[in-house]
KOLRO-270506 format. One line per field, with one value per residue (C-alpha): y, x, z; residue in three letters. Coordinates in nm, 4 decimals. Example, Ala and Ser with C-alpha at 12.3 -4.5 7.8 and 13.67 -1.06 7.14 Angstrom:
<atoms>
py [-0.4500; -0.1060]
px [1.2300; 1.3670]
pz [0.7800; 0.7140]
resn [ALA; SER]
</atoms>
This chain:
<atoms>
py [-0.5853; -0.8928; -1.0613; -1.0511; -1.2820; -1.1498; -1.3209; -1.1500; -1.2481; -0.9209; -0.7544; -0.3751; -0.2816; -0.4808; -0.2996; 0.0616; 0.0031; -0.1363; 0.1733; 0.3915; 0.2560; 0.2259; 0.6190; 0.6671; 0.5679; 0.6747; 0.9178; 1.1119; 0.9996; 1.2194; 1.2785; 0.9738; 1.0279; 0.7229; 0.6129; 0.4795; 0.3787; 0.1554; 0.0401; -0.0703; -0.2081; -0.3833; -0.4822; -0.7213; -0.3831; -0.1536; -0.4306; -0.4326; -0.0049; 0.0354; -0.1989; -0.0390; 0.3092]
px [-0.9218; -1.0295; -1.3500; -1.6061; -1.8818; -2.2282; -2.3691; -2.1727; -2.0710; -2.0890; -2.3864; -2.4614; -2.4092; -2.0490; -1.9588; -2.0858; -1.8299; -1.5836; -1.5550; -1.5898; -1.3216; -1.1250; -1.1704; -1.0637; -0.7613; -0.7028; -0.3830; -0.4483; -0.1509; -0.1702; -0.5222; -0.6031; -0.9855; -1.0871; -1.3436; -1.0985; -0.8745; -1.1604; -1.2981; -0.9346; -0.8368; -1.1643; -1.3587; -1.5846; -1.7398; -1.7403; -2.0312; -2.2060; -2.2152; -2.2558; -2.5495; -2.7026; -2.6750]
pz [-2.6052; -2.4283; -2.5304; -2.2473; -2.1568; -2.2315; -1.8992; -1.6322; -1.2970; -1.1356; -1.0081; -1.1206; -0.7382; -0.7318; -1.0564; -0.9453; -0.5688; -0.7835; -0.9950; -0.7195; -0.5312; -0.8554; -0.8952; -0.5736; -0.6204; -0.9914; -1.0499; -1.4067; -1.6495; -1.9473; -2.0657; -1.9948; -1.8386; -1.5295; -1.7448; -2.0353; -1.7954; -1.6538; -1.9688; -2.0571; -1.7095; -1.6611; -1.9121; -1.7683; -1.4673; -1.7549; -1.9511; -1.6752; -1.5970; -1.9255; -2.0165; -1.6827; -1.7154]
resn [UNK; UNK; UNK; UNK; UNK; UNK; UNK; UNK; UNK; UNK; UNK; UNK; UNK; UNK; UNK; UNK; UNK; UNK; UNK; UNK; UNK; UNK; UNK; UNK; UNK; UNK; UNK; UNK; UNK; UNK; UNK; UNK; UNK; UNK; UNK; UNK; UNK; UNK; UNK; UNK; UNK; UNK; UNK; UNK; UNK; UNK; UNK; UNK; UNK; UNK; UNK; UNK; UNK]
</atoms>
């Protein structure tokens, strides 16, 4: 997994559109849920959700 910055330079509300519009156009491969498919795909959004949530 790719190291990411801690200062990130996203905002919360960038991040939270991004991984709407990233669900929106998520097809299920296996059992794969969106949410590891995010973390995986991008790293740097998933920080910033998850350090917001």
């Amino acid at each position: 997994m790719e190291k990411v910055s801690k200062k990130s330079k996203i905002s919360v509300e960038e991040a939270e559109v991004h991984y709407q519009s990233s669900k929106e156009n998520y097809k299920i491969e296996g059992a794969e849920s969106h949410l590891a498919y995010y973390r995986e795909k991008y790293p740097e959004h998933y920080v910033v959700l998850s350090q917001n949530v």
